[in-house]
VEXSEKE-612270 format. One line per 5 residues: number of its first residue (from 1); for each residue x, y, z of C-alpha. Coordinates in pm, 1 decimal, padded with zeros to 6 digits. Each point is the difference from the previous one (the first is absolute). Layout:
NUM = X/Y/Z; ... .
This chain:
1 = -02042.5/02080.0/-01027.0; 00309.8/-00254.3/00058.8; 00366.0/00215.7/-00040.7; 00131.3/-00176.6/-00263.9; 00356.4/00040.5/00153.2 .
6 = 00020.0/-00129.4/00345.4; 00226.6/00115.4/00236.2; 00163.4/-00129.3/00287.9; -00033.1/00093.3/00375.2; 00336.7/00070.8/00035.4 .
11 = 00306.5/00038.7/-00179.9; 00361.8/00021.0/00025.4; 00375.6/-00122.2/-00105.1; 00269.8/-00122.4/00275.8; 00331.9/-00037.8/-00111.2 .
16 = 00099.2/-00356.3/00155.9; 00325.4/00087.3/00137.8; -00131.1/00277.4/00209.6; -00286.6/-00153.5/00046.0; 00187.2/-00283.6/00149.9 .
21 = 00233.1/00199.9/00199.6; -00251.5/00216.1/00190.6; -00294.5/-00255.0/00036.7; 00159.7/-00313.4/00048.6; -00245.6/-00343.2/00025.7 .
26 = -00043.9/-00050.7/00370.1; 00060.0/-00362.5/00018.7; -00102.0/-00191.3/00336.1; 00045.9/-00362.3/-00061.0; 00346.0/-00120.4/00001.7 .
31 = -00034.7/-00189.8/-00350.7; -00148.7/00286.5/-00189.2; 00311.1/00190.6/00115.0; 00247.6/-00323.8/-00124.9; -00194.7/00087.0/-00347.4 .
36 = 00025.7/00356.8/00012.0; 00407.1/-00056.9/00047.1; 00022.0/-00233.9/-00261.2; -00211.8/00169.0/-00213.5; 00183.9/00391.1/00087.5 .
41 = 00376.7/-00078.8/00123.5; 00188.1/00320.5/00141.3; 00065.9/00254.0/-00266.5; -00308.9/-00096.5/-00233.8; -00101.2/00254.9/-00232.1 .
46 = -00359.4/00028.3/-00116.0; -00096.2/00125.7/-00331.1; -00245.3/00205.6/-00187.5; -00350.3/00085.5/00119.6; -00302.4/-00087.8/00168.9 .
51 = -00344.0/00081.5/-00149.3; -00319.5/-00022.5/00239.1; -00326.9/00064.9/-00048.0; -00304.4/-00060.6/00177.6; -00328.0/-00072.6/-00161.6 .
56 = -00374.6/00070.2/00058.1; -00244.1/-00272.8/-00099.2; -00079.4/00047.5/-00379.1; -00319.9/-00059.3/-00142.7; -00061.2/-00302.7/-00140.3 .
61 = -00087.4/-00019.0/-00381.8; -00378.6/-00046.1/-00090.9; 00091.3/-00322.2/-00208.5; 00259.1/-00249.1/-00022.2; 00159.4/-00137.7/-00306.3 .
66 = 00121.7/-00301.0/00087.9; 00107.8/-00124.9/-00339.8; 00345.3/-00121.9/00022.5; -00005.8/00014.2/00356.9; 00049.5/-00384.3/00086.3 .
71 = 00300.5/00044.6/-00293.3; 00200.0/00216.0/00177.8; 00152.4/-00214.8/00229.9; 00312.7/-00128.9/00104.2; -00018.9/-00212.7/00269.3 .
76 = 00367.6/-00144.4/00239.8; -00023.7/-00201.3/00227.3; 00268.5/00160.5/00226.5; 00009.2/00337.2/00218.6; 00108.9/00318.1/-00166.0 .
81 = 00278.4/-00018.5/-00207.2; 00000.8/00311.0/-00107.8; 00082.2/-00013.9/-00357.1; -00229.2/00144.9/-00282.1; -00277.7/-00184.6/-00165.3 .
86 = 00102.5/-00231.6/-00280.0; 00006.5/00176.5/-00359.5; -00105.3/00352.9/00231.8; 00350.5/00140.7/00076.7; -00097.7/00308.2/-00132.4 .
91 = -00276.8/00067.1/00218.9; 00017.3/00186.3/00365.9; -00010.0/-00324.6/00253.4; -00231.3/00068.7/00337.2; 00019.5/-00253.0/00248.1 .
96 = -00283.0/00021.0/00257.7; 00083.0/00007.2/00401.9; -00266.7/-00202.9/00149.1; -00028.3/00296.1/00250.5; -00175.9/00063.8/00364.0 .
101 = -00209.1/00260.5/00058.1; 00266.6/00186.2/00118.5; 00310.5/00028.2/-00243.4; 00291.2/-00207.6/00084.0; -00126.7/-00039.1/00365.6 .
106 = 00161.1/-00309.2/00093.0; 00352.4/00037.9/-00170.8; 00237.8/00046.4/00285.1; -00187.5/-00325.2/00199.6; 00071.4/-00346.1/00008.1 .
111 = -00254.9/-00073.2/-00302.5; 00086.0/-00124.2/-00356.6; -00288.7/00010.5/-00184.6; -00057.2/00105.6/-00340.9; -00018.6/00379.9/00124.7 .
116 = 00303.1/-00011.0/00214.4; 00199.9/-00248.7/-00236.5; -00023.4/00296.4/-00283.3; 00134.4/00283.4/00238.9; 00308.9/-00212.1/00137.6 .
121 = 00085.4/-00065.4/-00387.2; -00066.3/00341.3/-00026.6; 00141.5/00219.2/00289.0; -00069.1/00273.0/-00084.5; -00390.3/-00011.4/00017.8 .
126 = 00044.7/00027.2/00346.3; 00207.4/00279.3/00026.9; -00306.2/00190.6/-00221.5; -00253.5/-00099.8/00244.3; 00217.7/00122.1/00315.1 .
131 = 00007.0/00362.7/-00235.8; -00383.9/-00025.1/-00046.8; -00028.7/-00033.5/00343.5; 00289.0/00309.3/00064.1; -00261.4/00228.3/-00211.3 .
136 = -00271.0/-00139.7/00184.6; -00152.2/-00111.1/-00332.4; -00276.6/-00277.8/-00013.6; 00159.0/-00345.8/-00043.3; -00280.4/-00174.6/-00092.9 .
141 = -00137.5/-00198.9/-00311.2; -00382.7/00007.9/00124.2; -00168.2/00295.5/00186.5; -00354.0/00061.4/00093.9; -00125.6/-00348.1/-00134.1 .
146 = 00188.8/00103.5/-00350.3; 00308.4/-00139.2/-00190.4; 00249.1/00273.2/-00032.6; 00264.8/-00196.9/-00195.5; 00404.1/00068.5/00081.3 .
151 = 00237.8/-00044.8/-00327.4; 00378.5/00025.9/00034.9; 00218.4/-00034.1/-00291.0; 00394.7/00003.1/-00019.9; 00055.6/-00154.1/00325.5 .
156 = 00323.4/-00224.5/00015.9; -00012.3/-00373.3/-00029.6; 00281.6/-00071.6/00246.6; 00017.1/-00331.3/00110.0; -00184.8/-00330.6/-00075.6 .
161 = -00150.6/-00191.4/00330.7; -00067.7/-00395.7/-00100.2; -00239.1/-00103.4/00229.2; -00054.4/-00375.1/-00125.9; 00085.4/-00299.9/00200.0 .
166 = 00328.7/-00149.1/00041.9; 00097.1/-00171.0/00245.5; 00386.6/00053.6/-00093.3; -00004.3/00379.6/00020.6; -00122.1/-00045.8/00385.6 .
171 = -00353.3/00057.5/-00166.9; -00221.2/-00315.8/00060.2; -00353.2/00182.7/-00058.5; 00087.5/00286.6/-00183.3; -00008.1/00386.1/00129.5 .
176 = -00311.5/00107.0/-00154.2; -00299.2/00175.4/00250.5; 00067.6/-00049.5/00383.7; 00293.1/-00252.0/-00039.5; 00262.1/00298.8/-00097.7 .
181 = -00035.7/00115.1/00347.2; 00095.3/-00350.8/00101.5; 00306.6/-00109.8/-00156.4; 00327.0/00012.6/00092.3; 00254.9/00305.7/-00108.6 .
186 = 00217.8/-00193.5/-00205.9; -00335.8/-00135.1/-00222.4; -00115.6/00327.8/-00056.0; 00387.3/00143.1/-00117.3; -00004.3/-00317.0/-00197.4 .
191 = -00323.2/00080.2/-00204.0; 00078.6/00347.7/-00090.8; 00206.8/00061.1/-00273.2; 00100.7/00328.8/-00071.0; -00078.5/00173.5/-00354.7 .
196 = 00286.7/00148.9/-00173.2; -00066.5/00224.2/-00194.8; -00334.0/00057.6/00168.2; -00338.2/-00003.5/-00250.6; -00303.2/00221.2/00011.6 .
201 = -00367.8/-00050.8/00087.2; -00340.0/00176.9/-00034.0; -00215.6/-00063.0/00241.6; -00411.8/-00016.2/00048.5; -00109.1/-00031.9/00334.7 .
206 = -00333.1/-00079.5/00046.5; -00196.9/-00154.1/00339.4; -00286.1/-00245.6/-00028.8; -00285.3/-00066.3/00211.6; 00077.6/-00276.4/00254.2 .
211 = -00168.2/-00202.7/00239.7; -00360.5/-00031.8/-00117.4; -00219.4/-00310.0/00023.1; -00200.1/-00193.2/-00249.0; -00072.5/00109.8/-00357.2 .
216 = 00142.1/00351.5/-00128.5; -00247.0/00190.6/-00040.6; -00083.9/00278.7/-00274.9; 00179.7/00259.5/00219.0; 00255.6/-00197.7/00073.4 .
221 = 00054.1/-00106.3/-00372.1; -00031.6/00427.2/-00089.5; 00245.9/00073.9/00244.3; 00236.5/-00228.0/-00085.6; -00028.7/00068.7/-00378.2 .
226 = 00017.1/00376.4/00046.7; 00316.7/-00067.4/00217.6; 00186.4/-00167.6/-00276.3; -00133.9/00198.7/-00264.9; 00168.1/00350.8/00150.0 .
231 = 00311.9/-00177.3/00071.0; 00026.0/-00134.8/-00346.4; -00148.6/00330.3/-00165.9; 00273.7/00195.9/00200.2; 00282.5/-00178.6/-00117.7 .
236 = -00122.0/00000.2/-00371.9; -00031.4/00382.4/00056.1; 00371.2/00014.9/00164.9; 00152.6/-00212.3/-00296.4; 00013.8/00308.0/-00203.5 .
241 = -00144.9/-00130.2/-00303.3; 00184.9/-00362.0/-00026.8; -00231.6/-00310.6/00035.6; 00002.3/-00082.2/00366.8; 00042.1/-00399.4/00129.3 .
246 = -00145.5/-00070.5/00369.6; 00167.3/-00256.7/00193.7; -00211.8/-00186.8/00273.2; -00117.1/-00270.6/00149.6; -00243.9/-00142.2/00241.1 .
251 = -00043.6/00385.8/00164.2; -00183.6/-00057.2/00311.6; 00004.0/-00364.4/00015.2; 00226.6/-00070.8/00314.4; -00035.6/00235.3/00330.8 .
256 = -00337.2/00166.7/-00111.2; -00139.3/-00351.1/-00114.6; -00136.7/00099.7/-00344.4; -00119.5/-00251.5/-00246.7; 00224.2/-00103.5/-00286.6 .
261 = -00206.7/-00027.9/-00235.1; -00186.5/00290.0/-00014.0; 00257.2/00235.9/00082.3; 00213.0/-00084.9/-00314.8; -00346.0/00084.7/-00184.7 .
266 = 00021.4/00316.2/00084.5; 00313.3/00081.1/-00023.5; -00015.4/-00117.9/-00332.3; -00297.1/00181.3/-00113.0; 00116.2/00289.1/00188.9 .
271 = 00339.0/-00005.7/-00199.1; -00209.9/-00041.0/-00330.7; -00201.9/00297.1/00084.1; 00223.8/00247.1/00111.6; 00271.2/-00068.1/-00303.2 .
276 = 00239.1/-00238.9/00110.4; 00164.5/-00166.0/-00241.2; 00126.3/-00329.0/00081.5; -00026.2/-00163.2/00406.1; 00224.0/-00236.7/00083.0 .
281 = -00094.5/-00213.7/00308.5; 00164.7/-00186.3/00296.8; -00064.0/-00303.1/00164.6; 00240.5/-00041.1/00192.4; 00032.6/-00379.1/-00088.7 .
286 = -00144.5/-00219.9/-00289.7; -00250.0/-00136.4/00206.8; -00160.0/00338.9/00024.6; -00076.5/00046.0/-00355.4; -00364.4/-00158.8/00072.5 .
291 = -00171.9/00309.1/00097.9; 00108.5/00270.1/-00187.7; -00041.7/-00221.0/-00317.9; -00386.1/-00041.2/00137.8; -00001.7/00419.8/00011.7 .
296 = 00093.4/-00041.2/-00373.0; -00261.5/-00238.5/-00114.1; -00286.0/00207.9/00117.7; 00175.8/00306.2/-00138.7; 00003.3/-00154.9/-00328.5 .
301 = -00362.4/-00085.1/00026.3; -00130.3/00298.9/00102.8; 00217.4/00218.9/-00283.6; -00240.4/-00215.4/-00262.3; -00207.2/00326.2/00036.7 .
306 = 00298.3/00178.9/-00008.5; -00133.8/00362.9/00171.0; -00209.2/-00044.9/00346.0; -00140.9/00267.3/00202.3; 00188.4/00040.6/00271.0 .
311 = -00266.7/-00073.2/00252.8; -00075.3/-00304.4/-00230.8; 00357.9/-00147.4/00105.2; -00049.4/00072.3/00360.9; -00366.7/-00237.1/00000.8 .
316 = 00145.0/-00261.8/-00234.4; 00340.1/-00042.2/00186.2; -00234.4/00035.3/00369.1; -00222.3/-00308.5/-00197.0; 00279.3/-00228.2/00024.4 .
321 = -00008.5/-00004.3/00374.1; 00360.7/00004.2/00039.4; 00094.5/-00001.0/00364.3; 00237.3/00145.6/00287.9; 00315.3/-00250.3/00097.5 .
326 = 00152.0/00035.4/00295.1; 00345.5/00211.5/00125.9; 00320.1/-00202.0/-00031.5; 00121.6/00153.1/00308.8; 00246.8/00208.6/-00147.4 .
């Protein structure tokens, strides 16, 4: 018999300052550490606390209702902004950390991807991986060939990194992926703009598959599902009653070379089915719109049945043949 109350792996509440001041993020590259300055001056204090919690994979419902999933949308065409869904201020916002395998691996490096992006805004996610690692706790978000979702909420907002082109802020192709590591000093100073008074973000961090070949297949399309599912289902069981809003975008669709497409699908049916109330998606730009508003069409036809076996959803989204892409290198 499924526990009707899941619980998580692991559990536990850091108070940032400390946190901060006895784990600090171990920063190798020179411009994550012209960030980090900007971002944390001398004499920074760091408020409230730190929730973590690590997840087990969570059972996916027998049936899907997909009625109103293709609805509950909000799609920008920009990276995170970080500011609540429109007419959904009241709910608890999660904003999901396109994550490795391994949590936060590659924050200190010269990388800027989505991942590493999130933890220079927010410092102090690597300061709670170095403690993780002090207590010799497991920093992953997969283990054993299962998802074992990471969620983080209350961690400081502290700066804002623009990573768009402009050539007049020493910035000709922007700072996103590998070209952080290769811009000048004075580029990266000039992109990051310091929040005063910091905000506050909750965090789902969640790893997809990456690097397969062809057409997904049915375990691949399970897998993926499930993934997203506990992730979501975590943070509508963290948001202590209040309607929950997820925050993505095209999760898995750069480094690990996922398909657009299908993996707005399911993270839209996996936001339907584990309770989510609203998802508002990025695309970066406008031109990016194309795919996820695809995903939504075949949402919308499929929810013309409105419930589907869960199995049923994994061999009618495998029937449309939807295919690997290919890693964008960073």
């Amino acid at each position: 018999m499924t526990d009707p109350t899941p619980r998580p792996l692991q559990r536990d509440t850091f108070p940032a300052h400390r946190l901060m001041t006895e784990h600090p993020p171990v920063l190798h590259d020179p411009n994550k550490r012209i960030v980090f300055e900007v971002a944390c001056p001398p004499g920074t204090v760091h408020e409230g606390e730190i929730g973590y919690s690590r997840w087990p994979t969570l059972p996916l419902p027998d049936a899907i209702a997909l009625d109103g999933a293709a609805e509950r949308v909000e799609v920008r065409a920009s990276v995170y902004e970080y500011r609540p869904a429109t007419g959904a201020e009241h709910a608890v916002q999660w904003h999901v950390n396109f994550a490795d395998p391994r949590l936060f691996t590659a924050y200190g490096t010269g990388l800027f991807a989505q991942d590493e992006m999130q933890v220079a805004e927010h410092p102090a996610l690597g300061a709670l991986r170095e403690a993780l690692h002090a207590r010799r706790w497991a920093t992953l978000t997969e283990e054993r060939g299962r998802a074992t979702p990471v969620l983080v909420t209350g961690v400081e907002r502290r700066c804002v990194v623009q990573i768009d082109a402009n050539q007049a802020e020493l910035r000709p192709a922007g700072l996103y992926g590998n070209k952080f590591m290769l811009a000048k000093g004075e580029a990266v100073r000039r992109a990051t703009v310091r929040l005063e008074p910091p905000t506050k973000s909750n965090l789902i961090a969640i790893a997809a598959l990456r690097g397969g070949r062809g057409a997904y297949t049915a375990r691949e399309i399970g897998y993926l599902l499930a993934t997203a599912y506990s992730g979501f289902r975590a943070a509508v069981l963290e948001s202590g009653g209040a309607p929950a809003v997820v925050h993505t975008g095209y999760w898995g669709c750069g480094a690990f070379g996922g398909n657009r497409v299908l993996m707005s699908l399911l993270q839209l049916v996996a936001a339907r089915a584990a309770g989510v109330e609203r998802v508002v998606f990025y695309t970066v730009a406008a031109g990016g719109r194309a795919e996820v508003g695809l995903a939504v069409e075949k949402v919308r036809r499929m929810s013309e049945a409105n419930d589907i076996a869960t199995p049923a959803f994994i061999e009618r989204t495998l029937a449309m043949g939807l295919r690997w892409g290919a890693s964008d290198g960073n």
